[in-house]
N, C-alpha and C positions, 0 to 999 in steps of 0.2 A: 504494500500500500504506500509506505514512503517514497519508496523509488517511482513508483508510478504520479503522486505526487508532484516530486522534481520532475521529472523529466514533462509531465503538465506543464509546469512553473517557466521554465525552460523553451518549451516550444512556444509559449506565451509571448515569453520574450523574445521570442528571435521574430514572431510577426509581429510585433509593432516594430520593431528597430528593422523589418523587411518596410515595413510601410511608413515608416519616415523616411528611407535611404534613397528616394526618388525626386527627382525634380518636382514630382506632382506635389504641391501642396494638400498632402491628405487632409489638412485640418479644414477643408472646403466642403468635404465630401463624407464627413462622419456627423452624426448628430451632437448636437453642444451636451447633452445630457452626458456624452461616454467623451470626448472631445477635454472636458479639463481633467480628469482624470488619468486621461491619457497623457499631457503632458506634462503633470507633475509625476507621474511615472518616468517617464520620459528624462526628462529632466534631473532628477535625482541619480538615475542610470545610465544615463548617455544614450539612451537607443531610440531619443527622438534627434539626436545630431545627424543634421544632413553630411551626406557623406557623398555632396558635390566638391569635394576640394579638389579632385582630379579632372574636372569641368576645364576645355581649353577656355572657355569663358572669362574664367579666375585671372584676374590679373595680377600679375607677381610683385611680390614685395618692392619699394621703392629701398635706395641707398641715400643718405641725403649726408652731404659732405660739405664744411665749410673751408675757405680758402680764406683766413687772415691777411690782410696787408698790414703789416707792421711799420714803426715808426721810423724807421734804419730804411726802410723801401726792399726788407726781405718777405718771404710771404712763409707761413703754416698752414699745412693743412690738418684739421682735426673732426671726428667724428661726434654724432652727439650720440653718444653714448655714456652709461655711469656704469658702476659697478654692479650694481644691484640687478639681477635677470627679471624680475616683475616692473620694475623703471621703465629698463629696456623694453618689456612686450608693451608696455603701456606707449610710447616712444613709436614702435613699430604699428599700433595700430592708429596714431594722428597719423603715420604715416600715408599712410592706407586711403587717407582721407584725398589725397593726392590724384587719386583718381577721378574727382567730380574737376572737371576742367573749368569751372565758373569761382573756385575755390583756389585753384593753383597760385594767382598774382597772389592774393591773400596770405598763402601758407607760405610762400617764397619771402615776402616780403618779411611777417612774424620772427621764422626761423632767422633771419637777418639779424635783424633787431636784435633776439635773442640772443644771438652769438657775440654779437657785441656789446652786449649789457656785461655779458660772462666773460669778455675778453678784453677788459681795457685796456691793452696794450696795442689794441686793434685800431686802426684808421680805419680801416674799409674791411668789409667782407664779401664774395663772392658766392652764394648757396649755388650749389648743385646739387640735380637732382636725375640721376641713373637709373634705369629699370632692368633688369636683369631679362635679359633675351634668352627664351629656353628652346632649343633646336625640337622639333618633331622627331618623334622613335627614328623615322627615317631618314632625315637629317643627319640625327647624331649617332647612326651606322653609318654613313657617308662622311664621317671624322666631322659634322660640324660640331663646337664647341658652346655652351651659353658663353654670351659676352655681355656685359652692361654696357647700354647706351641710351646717354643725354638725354633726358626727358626735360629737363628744364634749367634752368638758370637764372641768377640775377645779381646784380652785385649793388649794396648799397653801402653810404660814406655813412662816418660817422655825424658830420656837422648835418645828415639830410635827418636824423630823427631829435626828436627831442625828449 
């Protein structure tokens, strides 16, 4: 009886995490009475995460690197990154944000700013911004490699903020 049980318990689980794992938004198409249950289930478990991250769709992580101009007229270049790995994911997903193109000037502009609040040794700083190009299976049996490439730029003075 326990075994039989689990292995209920089990096959439970594996349809609803079948029926989240699709593009379809199942929560369209199930009634609201079984619908919140379901994704507090869901939820707690992981087997309401869609499991589109393999979608060519997805757009790939942005790099975002700042170019210092220093007061000597040498330049650094440094990353914004900290030590802390939940910083960072947190960091990675403004990133992300990169992707709505009416937001771009905006985020380039900030990240500027930014780098030079935290850089006063800084005259000027140059944002760039890299998206990491990833070959098709086929591609990259044909020896192509991912490479990053310029998705954006911009360079501002210090005397331009205030």
């Amino acid at each position: 009886m326990r075994r039989r049980l689990f292995a209920a318990a089990a096959a439970i689980h594996l349809v609803i995490a079948a029926l989240f794992s699709t593009h379809v938004r199942i929560e369209d198409f199930i009634p609201a009475a079984i619908e919140r249950p379901l994704q507090i289930y869901g939820g707690y478990t992981g087997a309401a995460t869609r499991f589109n991250f393999f979608a060519p769709a997805v757009p790939t992580q942005p790099r975002v690197q700042f170019i210092l101009a220093l007061r000597d007229g040498s330049t650094r270049t440094v990353d914004l990154l900290t030590p802390n790995g939940e910083a960072n994911q947190r960091l990675a997903n403004m990133f992300g944000l990169y992707e709505l193109v009416e937001l771009r000037p905006v985020l380039l502009r900030t990240w500027a700013v930014f780098a030079l609040t935290h850089h006063p040794e800084a005259q000027a700083v140059e944002v760039h911004v890299d998206l990491l190009d990833i070959p098709t299976i086929a591609q990259a049996r044909n020896g192509k490699a991912a490479t990053w490439v310029e998705a954006g730029r911009m360079t501002v003075r210090r005397d331009e903020i205030s």
